[in-house]
N, CA, C and O atoms as a GROMACS GRO file, in nm:
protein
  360
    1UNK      N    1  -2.261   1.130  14.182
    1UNK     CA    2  -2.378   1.105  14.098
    1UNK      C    3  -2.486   1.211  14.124
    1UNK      O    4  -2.545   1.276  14.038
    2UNK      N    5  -2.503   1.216  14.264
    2UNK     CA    6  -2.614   1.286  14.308
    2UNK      C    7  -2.569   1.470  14.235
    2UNK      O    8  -2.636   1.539  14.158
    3UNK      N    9  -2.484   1.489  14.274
    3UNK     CA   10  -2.398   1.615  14.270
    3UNK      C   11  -2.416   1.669  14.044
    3UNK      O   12  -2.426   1.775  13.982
    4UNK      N   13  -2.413   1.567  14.018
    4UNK     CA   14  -2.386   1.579  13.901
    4UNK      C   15  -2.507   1.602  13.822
    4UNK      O   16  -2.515   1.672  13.722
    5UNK      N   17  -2.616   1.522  13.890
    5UNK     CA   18  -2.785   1.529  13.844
    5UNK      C   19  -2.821   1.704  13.867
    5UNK      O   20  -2.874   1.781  13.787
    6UNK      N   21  -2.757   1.740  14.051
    6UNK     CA   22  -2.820   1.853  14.028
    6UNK      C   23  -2.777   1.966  13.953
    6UNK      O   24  -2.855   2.053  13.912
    7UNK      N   25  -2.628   1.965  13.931
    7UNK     CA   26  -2.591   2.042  13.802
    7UNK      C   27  -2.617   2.036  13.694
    7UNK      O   28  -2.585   2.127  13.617
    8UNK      N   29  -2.686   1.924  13.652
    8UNK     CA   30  -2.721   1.904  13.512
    8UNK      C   31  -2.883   1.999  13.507
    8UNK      O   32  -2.931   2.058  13.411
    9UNK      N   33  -2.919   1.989  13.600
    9UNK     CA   34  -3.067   2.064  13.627
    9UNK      C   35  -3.073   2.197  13.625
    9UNK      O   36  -3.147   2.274  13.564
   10UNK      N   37  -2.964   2.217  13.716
   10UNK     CA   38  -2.937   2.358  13.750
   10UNK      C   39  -2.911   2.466  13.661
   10UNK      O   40  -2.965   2.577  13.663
   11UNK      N   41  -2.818   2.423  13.577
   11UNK     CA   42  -2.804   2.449  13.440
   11UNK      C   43  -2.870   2.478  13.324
   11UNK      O   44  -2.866   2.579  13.255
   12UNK      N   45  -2.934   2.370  13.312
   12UNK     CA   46  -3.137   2.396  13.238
   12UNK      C   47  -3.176   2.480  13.283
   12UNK      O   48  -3.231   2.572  13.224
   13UNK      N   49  -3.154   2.468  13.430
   13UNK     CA   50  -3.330   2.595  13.481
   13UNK      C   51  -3.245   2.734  13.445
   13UNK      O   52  -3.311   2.825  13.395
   14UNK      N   53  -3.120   2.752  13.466
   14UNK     CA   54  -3.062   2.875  13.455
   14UNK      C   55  -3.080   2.914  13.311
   14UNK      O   56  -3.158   3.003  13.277
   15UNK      N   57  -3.022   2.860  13.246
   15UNK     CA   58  -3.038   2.868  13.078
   15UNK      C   59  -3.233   2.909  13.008
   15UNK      O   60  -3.272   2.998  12.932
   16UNK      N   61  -3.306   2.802  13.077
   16UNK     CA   62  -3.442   2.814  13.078
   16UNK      C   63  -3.459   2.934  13.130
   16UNK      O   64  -3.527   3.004  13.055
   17UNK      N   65  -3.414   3.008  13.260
   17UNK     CA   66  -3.525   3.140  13.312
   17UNK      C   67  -3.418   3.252  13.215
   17UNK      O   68  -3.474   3.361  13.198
   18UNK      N   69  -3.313   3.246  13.167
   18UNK     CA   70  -3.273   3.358  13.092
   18UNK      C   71  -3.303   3.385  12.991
   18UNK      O   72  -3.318   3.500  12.948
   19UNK      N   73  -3.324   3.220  12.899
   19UNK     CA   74  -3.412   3.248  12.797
   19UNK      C   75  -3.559   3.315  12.818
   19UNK      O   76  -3.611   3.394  12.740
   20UNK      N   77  -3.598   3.282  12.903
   20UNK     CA   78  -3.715   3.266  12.941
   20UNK      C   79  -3.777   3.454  12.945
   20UNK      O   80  -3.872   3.506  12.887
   21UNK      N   81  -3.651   3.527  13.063
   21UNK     CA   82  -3.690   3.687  13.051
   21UNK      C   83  -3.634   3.764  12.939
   21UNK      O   84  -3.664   3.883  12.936
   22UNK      N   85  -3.563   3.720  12.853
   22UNK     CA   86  -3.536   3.789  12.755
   22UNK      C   87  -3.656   3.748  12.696
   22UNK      O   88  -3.731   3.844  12.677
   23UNK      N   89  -3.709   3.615  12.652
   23UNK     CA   90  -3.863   3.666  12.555
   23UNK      C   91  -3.948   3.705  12.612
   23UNK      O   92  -4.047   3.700  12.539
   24UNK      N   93  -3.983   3.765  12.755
   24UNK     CA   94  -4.079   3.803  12.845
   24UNK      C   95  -4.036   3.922  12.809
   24UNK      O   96  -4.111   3.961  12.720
   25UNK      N   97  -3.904   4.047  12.847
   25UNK     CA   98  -3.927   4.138  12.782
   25UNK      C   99  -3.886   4.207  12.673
   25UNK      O  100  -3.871   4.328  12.653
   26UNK      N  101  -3.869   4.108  12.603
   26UNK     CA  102  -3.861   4.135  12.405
   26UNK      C  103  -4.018   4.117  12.364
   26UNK      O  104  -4.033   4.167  12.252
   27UNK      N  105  -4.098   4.083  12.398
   27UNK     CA  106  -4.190   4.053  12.350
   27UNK      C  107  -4.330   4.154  12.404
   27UNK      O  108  -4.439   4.183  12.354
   28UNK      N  109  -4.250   4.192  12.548
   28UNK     CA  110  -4.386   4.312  12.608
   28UNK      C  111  -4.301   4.447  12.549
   28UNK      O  112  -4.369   4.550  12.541
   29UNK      N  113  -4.189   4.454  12.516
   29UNK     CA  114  -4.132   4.558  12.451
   29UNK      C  115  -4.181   4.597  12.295
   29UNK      O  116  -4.211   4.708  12.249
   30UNK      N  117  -4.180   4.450  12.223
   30UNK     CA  118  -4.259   4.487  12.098
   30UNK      C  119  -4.403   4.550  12.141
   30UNK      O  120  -4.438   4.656  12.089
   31UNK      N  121  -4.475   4.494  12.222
   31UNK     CA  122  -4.610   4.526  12.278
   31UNK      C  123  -4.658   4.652  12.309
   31UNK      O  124  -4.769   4.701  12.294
   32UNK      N  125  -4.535   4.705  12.362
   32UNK     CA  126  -4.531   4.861  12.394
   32UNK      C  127  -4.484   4.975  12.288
   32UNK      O  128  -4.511   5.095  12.278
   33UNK      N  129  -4.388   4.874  12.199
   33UNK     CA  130  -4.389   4.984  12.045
   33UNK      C  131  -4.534   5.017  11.974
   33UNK      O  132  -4.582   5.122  11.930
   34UNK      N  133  -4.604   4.831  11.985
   34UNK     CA  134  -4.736   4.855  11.897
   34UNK      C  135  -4.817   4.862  11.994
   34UNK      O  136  -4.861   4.747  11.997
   35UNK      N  137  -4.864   4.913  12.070
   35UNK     CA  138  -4.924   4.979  12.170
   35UNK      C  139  -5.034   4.919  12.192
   35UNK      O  140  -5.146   4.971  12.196
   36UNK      N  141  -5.001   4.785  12.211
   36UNK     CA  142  -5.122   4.702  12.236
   36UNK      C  143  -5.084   4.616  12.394
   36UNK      O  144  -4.994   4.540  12.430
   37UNK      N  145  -5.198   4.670  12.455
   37UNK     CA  146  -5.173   4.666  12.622
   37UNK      C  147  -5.236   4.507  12.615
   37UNK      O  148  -5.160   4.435  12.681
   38UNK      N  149  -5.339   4.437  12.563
   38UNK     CA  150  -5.372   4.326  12.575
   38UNK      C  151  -5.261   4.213  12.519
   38UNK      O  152  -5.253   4.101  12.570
   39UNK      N  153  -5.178   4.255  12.408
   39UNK     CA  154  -5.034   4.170  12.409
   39UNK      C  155  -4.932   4.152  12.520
   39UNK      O  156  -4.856   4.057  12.532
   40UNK      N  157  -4.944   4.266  12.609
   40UNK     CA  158  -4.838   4.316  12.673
   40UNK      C  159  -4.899   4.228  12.804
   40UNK      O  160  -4.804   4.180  12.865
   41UNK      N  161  -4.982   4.204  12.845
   41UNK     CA  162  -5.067   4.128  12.912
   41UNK      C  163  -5.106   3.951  12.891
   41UNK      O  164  -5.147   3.874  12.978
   42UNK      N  165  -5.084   3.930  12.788
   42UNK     CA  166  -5.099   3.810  12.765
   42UNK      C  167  -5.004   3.755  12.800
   42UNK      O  168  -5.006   3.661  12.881
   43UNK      N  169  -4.856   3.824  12.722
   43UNK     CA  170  -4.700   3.778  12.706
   43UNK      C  171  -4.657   3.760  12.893
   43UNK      O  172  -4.589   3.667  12.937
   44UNK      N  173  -4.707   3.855  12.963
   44UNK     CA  174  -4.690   3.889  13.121
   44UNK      C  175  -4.764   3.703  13.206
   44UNK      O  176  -4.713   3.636  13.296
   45UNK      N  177  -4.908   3.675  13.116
   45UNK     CA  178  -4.954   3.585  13.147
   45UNK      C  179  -4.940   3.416  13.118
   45UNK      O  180  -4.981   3.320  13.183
   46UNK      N  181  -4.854   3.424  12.979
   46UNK     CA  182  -4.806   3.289  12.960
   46UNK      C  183  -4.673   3.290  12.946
   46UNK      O  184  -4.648   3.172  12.966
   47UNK      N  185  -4.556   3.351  12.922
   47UNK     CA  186  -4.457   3.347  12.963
   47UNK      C  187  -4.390   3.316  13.060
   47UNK      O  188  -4.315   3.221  13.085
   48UNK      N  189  -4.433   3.435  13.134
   48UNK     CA  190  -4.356   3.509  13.274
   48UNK      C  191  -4.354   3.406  13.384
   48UNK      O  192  -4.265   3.394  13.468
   49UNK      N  193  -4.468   3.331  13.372
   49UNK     CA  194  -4.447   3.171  13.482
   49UNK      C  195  -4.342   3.161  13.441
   49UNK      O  196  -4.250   3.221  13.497
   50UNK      N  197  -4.316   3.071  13.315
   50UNK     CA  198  -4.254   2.962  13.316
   50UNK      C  199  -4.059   2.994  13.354
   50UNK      O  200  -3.966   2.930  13.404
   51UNK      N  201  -4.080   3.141  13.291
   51UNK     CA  202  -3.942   3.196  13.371
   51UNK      C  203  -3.896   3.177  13.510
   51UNK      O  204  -3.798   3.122  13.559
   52UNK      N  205  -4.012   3.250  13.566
   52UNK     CA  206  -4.009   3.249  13.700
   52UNK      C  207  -3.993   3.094  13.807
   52UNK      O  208  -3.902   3.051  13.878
   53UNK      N  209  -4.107   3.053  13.778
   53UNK     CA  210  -4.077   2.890  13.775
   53UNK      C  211  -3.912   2.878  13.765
   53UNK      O  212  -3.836   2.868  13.862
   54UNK      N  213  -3.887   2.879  13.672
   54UNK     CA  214  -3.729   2.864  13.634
   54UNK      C  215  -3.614   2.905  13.706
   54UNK      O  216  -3.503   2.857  13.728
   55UNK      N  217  -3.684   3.025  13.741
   55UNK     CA  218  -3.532   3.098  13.840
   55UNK      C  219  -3.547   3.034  13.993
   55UNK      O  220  -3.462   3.019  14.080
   56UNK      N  221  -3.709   2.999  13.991
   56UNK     CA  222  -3.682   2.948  14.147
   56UNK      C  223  -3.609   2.844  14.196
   56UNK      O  224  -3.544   2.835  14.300
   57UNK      N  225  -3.640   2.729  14.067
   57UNK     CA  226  -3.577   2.625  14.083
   57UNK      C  227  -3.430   2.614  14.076
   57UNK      O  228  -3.353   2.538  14.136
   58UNK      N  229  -3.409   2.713  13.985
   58UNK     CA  230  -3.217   2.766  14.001
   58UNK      C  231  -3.163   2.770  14.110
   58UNK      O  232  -3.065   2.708  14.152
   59UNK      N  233  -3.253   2.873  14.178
   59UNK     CA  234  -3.170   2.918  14.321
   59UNK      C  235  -3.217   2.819  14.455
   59UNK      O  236  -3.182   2.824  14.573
   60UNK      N  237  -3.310   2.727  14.383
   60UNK     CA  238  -3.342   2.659  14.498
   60UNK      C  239  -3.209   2.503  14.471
   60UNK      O  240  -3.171   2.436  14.567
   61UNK      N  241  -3.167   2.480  14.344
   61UNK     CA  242  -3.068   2.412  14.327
   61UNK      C  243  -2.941   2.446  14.354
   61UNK      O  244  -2.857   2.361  14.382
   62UNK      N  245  -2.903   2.637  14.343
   62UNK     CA  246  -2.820   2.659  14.378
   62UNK      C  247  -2.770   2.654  14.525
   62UNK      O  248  -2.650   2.635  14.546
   63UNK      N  249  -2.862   2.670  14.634
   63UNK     CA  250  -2.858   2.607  14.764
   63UNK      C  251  -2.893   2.525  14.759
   63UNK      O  252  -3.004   2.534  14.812
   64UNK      N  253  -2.872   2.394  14.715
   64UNK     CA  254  -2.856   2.283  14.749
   64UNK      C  255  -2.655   2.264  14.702
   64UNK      O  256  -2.570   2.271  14.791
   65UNK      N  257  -2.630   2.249  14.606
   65UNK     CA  258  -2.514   2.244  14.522
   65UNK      C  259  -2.413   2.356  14.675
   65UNK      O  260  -2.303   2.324  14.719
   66UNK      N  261  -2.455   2.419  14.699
   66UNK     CA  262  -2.342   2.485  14.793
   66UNK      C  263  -2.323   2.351  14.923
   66UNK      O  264  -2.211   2.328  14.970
   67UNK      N  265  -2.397   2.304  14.949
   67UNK     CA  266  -2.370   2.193  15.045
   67UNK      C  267  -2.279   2.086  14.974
   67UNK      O  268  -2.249   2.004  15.060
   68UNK      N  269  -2.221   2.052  14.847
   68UNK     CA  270  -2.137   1.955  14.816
   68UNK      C  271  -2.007   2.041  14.833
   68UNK      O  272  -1.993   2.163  14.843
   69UNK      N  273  -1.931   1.955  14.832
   69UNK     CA  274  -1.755   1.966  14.873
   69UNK      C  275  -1.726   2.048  14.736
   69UNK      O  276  -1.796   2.033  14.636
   70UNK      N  277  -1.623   2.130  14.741
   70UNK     CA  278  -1.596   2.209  14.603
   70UNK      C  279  -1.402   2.154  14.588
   70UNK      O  280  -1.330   2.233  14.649
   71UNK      N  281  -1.352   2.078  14.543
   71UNK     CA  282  -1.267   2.016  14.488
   71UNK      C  283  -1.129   2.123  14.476
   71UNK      O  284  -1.024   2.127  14.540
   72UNK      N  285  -1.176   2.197  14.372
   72UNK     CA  286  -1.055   2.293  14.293
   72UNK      C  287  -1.045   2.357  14.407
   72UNK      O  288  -0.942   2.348  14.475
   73UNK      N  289  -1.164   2.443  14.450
   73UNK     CA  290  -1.064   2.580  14.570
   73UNK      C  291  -1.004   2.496  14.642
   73UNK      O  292  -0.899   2.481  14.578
   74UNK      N  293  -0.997   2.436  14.722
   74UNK     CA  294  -0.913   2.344  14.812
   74UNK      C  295  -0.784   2.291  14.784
   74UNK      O  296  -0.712   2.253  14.876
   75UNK      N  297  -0.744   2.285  14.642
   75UNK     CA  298  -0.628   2.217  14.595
   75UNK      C  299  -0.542   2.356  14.588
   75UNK      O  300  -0.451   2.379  14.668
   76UNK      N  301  -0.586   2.460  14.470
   76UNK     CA  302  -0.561   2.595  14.520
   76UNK      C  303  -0.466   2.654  14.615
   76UNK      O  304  -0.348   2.688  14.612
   77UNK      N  305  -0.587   2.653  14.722
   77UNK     CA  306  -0.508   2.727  14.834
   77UNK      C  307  -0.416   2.648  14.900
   77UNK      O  308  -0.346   2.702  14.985
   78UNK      N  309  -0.397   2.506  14.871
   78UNK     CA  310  -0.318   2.442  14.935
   78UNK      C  311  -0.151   2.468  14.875
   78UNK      O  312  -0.041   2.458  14.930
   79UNK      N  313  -0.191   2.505  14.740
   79UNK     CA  314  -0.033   2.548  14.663
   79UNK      C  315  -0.009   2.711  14.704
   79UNK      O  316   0.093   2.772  14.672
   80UNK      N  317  -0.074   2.746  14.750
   80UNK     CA  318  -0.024   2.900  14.821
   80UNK      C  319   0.042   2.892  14.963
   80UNK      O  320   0.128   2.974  14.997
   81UNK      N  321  -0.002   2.786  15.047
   81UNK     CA  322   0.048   2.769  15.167
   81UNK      C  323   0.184   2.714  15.150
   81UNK      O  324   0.264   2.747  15.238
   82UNK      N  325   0.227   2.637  15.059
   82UNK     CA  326   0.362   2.544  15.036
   82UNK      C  327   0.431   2.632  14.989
   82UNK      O  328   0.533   2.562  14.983
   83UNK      N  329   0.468   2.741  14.944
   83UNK     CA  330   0.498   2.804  14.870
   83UNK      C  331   0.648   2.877  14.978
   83UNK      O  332   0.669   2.891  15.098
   84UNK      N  333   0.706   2.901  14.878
   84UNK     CA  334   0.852   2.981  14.971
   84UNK      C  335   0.847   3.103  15.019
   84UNK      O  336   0.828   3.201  14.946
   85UNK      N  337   0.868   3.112  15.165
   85UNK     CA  338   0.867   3.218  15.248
   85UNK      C  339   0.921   3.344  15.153
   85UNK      O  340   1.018   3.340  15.077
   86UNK      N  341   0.838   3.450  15.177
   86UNK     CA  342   0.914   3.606  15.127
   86UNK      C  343   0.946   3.689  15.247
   86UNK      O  344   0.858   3.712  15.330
   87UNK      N  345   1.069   3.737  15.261
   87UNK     CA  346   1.098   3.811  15.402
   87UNK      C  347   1.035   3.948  15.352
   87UNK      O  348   1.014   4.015  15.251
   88UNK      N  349   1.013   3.943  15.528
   88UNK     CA  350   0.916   4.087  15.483
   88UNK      C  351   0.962   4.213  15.503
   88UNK      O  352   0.885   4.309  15.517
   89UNK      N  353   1.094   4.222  15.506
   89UNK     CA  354   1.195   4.358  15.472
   89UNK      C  355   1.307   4.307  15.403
   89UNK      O  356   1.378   4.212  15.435
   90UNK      N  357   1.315   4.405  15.272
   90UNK     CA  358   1.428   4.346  15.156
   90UNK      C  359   1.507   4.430  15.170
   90UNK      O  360   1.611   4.428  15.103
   0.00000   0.00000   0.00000
């Protein structure tokens, strides 16, 4: 349950801060075609939090999420170990 909340979050915030710097610099990029430094400044000032914000909480979810058990690799490597001996001169 717990595991599942924070992926559901994690996910948002990731999705949120990518959206988030692509309109941070699509938008100071238009700023810099039309050469207006007070756009380029504003976009820096109400944007750029909420990205940032965003990525922290990513990576602060992403260390958390490394502390749960990971399922698949484990099953995995367990079918490589069972597997039939290859001699190692043919």
């Amino acid at each position: 349950m717990m595991k599942t909340l924070i992926s559901s979050i994690f996910r948002v915030s990731v999705l949120t801060f990518l959206v988030g710097g692509a309109v941070v610099v699509l938008l100071q990029a238009a700023g810099l075609v039309l050469g207006d430094g007070d756009f380029v400044d504003a976009v820096s000032d109400t944007v750029a939090p909420w990205a940032y914000g965003a990525a922290g909480v990513a990576g602060l979810l992403a260390f958390a999420l490394s502390y749960f058990p990971h399922g698949d690799t484990e099953d995995a490597g367990a079918d490589q170990e069972t597997a039939a001996p290859v001699p190692e001169h043919a």
